[in-house]
C-alpha positions, 0 to 999 in steps of 0.5 A: 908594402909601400905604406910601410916602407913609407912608415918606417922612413918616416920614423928613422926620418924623426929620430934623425930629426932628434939627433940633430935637434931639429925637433924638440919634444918635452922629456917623456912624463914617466907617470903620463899614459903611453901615446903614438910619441912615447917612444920619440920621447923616451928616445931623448932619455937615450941621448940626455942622461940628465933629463930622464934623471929629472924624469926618475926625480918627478915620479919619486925615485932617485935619479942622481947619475952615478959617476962615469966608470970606464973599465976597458974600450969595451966595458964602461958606464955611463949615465947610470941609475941605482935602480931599486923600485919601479912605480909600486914594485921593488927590485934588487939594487942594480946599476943601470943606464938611467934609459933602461931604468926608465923604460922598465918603470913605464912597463911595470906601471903600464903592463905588469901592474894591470895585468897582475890585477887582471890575471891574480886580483892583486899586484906585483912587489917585486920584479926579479932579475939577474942584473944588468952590468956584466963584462962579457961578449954575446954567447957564441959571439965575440961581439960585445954584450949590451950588458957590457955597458949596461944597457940591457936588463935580465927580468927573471920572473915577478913576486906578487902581493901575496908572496907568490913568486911567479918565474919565467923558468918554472912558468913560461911552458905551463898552461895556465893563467900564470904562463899567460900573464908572462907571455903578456909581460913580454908582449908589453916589454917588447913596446919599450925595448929594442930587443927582447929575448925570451924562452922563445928564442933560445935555451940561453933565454929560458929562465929570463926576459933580455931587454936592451937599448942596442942597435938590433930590434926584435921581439922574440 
């Protein structure tokens, strides 16, 4: 126990090291391998827009910031992205904070990517989603949604190679190899986000995975 606690101080001592710029990492390389500083360095894209843009730029996608939207005190966007593909597979156009964008790429060149080939000996072209922005409070709650900032993305499922859409709604309780390469989605998700939602934690989740950037962390 006190390992652990020693641990954990040791993290919130680092990323308040971040903060006050005491320690200065090079801005994550997008396309390098996950190591034990992958989430010191992509917590600099959290606080520098313009640095995970260069990031998006350097693997080949468009990280042109869009302008500053301020909708209420609530609902704004700041440091967005039109994010239409990761590294192989395609999504919906969507506006989302450049911090979101860049994770989900790093997880869907680093785990759907293999696991599609390990489960289905093909890979995945598109990711599904119902989006990131929206205006609203938690369900059940009058606190604001992470959505309301867009800092939060809905994944609902994936299409592989061959056209096959595989969906958490339809798939997530089925046995199979299909059930298991989504619940090894969302085990990998679960390593670049704070929060991850999913059919396990409520009804509201049963048809996509929630991830977002906020202060609450979970993998559920």
């Amino acid at each position: 126990m006190k390992l652990l606690i020693f641990a954990v101080f040791l993290c919130v001592l680092g990323v308040l090291a971040l903060q006050l710029h005491v320690i200065k990492l090079a801005p994550q390389n997008l396309n390098a391998a996950p190591d034990w500083l992958t989430g010191y360095r992509l917590y600099s894209f959290d606080i520098d827009a313009q640095s995970c843009g260069a990031a998006l730029d350097a693997v080949g996608l468009d990280g042109t910031l869009e302008p500053d939207q301020v909708f209420s005190n609530s609902c704004q966007k700041q440091g967005t992205v039109l994010l239409t593909k990761l590294s192989k597979a395609h999504v919906k156009e969507e506006q989302t904070r450049c911090t979101i964008a860049a994770r989900l790429y790093m997880w869907e060149r680093n785990v759907v990517q293999p696991a599609a080939r390990k489960y289905f000996g093909q890979s995945v072209k598109e990711v599904t989603h119902f989006g990131s922005y929206n205006c609203r409070t938690i369900r059940g709650s009058h606190s604001m949604s992470e959505h309301s900032t867009a800092n939060a993305f809905d994944i609902s499922g994936v299409r592989l190679s061959d056209g096959k859409l595989i969906s958490i709604r339809n798939t997530w309780k089925v046995d199979g190899p299909e059930a298991e390469f989504l619940h090894e989605l969302r085990d990998g998700i679960c390593t670049y986000f704070n929060l991850t939602l999913g059919p396990d934690y409520n009804a509201d989740h049963v048809d996509h995975f929630h991830v977002d950037m906020g202060w609450v962390r979970g993998c559920h």
